[in-house]
LUMKOLKE-280319 format. One record per residue (C-alpha): residue in one letter; x, y, z. Coordinates in steps of 0.2 Angstrom, whole numbers, padded with zeros to 4 digits, always signed. Example, Ala and Ser with C-alpha at 12.3 -4.5 7.8 and 13.67 -1.06 7.14 Angstrom:
! residues 2
A+0062-0022+0039/S+0068-0005+0036/
This chain:
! residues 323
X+0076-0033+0117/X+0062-0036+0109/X+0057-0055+0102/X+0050-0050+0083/X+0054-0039+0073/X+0042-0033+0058/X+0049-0024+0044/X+0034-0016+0034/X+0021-0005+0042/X+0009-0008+0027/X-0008-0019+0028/X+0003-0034+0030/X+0017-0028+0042/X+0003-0019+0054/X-0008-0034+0055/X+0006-0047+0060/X+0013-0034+0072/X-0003-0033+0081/X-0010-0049+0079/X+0011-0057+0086/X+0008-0039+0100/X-0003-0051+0111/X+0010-0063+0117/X+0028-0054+0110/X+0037-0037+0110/X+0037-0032+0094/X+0047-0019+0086/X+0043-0012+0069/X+0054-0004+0056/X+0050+0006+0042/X+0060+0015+0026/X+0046+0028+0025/X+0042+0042+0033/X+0026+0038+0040/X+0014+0020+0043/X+0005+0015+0029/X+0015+0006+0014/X+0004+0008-0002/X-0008+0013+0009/X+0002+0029+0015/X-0007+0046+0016/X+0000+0062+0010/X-0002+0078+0017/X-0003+0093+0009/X-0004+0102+0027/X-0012+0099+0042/X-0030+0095+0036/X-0030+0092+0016/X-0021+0077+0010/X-0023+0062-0003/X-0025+0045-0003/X-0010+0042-0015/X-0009+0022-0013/X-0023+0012-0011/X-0039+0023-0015/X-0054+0010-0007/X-0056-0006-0004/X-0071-0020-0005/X-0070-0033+0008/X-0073-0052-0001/X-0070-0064+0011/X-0081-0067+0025/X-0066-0063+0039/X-0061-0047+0030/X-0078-0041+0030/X-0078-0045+0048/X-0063-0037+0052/X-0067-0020+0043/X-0087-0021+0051/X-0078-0019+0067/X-0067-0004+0060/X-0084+0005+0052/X-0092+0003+0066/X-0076+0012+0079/X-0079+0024+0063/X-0060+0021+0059/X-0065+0017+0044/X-0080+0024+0034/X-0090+0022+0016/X-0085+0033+0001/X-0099+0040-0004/X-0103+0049-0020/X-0104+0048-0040/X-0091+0034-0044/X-0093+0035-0064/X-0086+0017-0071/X-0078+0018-0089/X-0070+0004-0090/X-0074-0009-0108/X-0062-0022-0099/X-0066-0023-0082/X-0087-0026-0079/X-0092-0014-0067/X-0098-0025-0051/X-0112-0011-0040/X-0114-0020-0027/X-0096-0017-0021/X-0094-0005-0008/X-0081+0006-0006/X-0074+0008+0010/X-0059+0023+0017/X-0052+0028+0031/X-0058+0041+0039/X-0044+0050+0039/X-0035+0043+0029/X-0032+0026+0021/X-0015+0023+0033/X-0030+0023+0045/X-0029+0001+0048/X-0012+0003+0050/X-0013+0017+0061/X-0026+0009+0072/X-0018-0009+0073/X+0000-0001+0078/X-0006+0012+0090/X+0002+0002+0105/X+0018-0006+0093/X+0037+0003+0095/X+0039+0009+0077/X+0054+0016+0068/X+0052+0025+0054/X+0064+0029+0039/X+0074+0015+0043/X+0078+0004+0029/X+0084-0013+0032/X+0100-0014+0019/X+0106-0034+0027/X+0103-0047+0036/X+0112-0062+0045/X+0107-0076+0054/X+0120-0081+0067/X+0118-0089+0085/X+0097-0090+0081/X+0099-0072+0083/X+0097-0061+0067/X+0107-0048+0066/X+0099-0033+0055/X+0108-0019+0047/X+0099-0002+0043/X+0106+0013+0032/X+0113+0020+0048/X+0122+0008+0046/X+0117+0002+0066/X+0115-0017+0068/X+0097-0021+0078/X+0097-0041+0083/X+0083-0051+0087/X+0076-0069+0091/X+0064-0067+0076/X+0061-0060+0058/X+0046-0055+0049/X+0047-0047+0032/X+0032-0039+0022/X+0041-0032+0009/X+0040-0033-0008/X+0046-0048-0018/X+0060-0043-0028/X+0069-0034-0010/X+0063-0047-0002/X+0074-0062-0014/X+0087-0049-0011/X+0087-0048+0006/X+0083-0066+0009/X+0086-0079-0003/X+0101-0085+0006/X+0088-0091+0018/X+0075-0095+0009/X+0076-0114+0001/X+0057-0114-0002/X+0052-0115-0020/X+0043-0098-0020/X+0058-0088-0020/X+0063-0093-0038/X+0046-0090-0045/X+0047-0076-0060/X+0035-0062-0052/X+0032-0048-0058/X+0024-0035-0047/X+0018-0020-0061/X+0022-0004-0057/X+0010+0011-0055/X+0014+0030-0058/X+0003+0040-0045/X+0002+0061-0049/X-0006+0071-0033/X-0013+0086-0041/X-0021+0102-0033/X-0032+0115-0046/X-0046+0126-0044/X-0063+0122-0038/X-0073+0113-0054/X-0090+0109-0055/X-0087+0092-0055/X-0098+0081-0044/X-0089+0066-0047/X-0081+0056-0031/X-0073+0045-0044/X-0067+0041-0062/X-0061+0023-0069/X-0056+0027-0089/X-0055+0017-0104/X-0036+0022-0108/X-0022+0017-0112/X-0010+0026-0100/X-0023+0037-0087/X-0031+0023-0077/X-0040+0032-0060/X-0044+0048-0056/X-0051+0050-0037/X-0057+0068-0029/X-0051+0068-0012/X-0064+0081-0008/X-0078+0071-0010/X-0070+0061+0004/X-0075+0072+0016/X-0063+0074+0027/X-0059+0092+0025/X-0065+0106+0017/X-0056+0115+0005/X-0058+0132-0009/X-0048+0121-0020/X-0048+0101-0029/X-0039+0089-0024/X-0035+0074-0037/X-0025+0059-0037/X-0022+0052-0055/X-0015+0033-0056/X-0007+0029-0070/X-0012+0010-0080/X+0000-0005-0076/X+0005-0008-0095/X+0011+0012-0096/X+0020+0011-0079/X+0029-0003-0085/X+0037+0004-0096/X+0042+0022-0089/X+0045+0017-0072/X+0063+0014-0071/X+0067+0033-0079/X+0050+0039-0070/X+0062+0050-0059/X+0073+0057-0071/X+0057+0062-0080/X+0045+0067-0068/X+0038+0083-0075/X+0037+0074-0094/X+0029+0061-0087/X+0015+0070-0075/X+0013+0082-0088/X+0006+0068-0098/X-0006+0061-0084/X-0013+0078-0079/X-0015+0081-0099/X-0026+0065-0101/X-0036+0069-0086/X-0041+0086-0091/X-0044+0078-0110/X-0054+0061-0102/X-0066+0071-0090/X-0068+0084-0103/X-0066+0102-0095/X-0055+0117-0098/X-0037+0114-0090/X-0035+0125-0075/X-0020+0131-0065/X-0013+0121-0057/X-0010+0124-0039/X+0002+0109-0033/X+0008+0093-0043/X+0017+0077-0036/X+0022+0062-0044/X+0027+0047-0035/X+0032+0031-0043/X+0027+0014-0038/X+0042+0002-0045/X+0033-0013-0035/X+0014-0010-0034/X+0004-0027-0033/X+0005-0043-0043/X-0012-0049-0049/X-0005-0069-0050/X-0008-0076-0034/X+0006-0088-0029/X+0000-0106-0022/X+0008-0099-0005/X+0000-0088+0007/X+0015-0084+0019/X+0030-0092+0021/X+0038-0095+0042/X+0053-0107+0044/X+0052-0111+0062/X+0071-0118+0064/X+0078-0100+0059/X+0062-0091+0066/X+0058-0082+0049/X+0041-0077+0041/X+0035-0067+0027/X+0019-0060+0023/X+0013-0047+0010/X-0002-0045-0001/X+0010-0052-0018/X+0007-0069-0012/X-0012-0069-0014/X-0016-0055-0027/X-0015-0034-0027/X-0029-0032-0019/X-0026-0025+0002/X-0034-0038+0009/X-0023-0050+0003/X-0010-0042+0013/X-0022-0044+0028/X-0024-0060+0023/X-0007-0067+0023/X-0004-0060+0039/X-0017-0070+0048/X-0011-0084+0039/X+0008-0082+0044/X+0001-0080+0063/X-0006-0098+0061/X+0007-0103+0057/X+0018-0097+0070/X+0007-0103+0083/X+0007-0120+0076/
């Protein structure tokens, strides 16, 4: 039997895992199909794909910077290059950001820190119960899985769900709201767009990324993903899946109206709804580890949506572990 077990195999779940992996066995369980949380990679087949979670991210603090230097230079990660048009009124632009991918994909940090972690994957963790400091945890399989310790990275709302009988510290009662974020992976015929990127002024189309300019395959056709605004998926989130083609029908029509080109055919659409996509109000709390029932959480909701504070409130859980 292992000693931890990690539910997540997002940013947070896969930097815990490897950082616990150095003294522990460590098992990992994960609801989705693949590694990678919001930073999952879908594949269209075996060489084209998108990026339909996180799109880039720009290291801030010092450590994370240091962290993601190592990964550039093992080329798991690598700089997205290209023309990155920023449209934005509300947001000031800030060029001396870099944006940084994974090579392959942007489940590549996940991929690389769990490479020699036991993961499970589309395995969702429906209870939990702590009984003899054991915790017994039971999946939609219904198969009960025990373990000496407990590490969740979900986010917030399953995680009061699942754990607010354990929880007694304060930040399980705070009023969170994690916005929601309405992603449309979209497939037409080759433009003459030379654009790696799009940020809009709008009230419902937000991002707009080319995967081609990525370059990590090569393809007679374009691949987009289109993220919807916060405020818009809000409000259409909980009937996103009753109204799928109404609603990706509305994203692909603002793209082709923003960037201002003839609509094409279109050769493959797929929408996928994030109900819980980030929270932008930090909490005072950077992970949370109760060492009497041998429990700890970790996610990027506790400092901010950005995937380094995911990253961040890992390493911050791990020191408190080892305290």
């Amino acid at each position: 039997m292992s000693s931890f077990c990690v539910i997540g195999s997002g940013i947070s779940g896969a930097t815990i895992a490897n950082l616990l992996s150095k003294k522990h066995s460590i098992d990992l369980y994960d609801k989705a199909k693949g590694l990678g949380g919001r930073s999952s990679f879908k594949r269209l087949d075996k060489k084209k794909g998108f990026d339909h979670g996180t799109q880039y991210f720009s290291p801030k603090s010092m450590e994370f910077k240091k962290f993601t230097k190592k990964l550039l230079e093992k080329k798991v990660l690598k700089i997205w290059t290209g023309d990155h048009k920023f449209l934005s009124k509300k947001k000031k632009e800030n060029k001396k950001h870099i944006k940084i991918i994974g090579k392959q994909g942007n489940n590549d940090i996940s991929r690389y820190l769990l490479k020699n972690i036991r993961c499970n994957f589309q395995c969702e963790l429906k209870k939990i119960n702590f009984s003899n400091k054991k915790w017994n945890l039971t999946f939609n399989d219904r198969k009960v899985k025990t373990y000496e310790n407990l590490i969740l990275t979900c986010p917030f709302p399953q995680l009061k769900k699942l754990s607010k009988k354990y929880i007694k510290n304060s930040f399980i009662k705070e009023k969170i709201r994690m916005d929601a974020n309405i992603t449309v992976l979209l497939e037409i015929k080759k433009t003459n767009l030379n654009v790696s990127s799009f940020l809009f002024n709008d009230k419902i189309l937000g991002w707009a990324g080319c995967e081609n300019s990525k370059k990590r395959f090569k393809s007679k056709t374009d691949l987009w993903t289109l993220q919807s605004t916060f405020n818009w998926a809000n409000k259409k989130i909980n009937q996103n899946r009753a109204l799928k083609k109404t609603n990706t029908k509305i994203l692909v029509d603002k793209f082709f109206q923003l960037i201002g080109i003839k609509r094409t055919k279109i050769l493959f659409s797929l929408n996928h709804g994030w109900k819980y996509s980030s929270n932008s109000k930090p909490l005072k709390l950077k992970s949370y580890w109760n060492s009497r029932l041998n429990l700890g959480v970790c996610a990027d909701w506790f400092n901010g949506p950005r995937l380094e504070s995911g990253w961040i409130s890992a390493n911050d859980l791990y020191k408190k572990i080892n305290r």
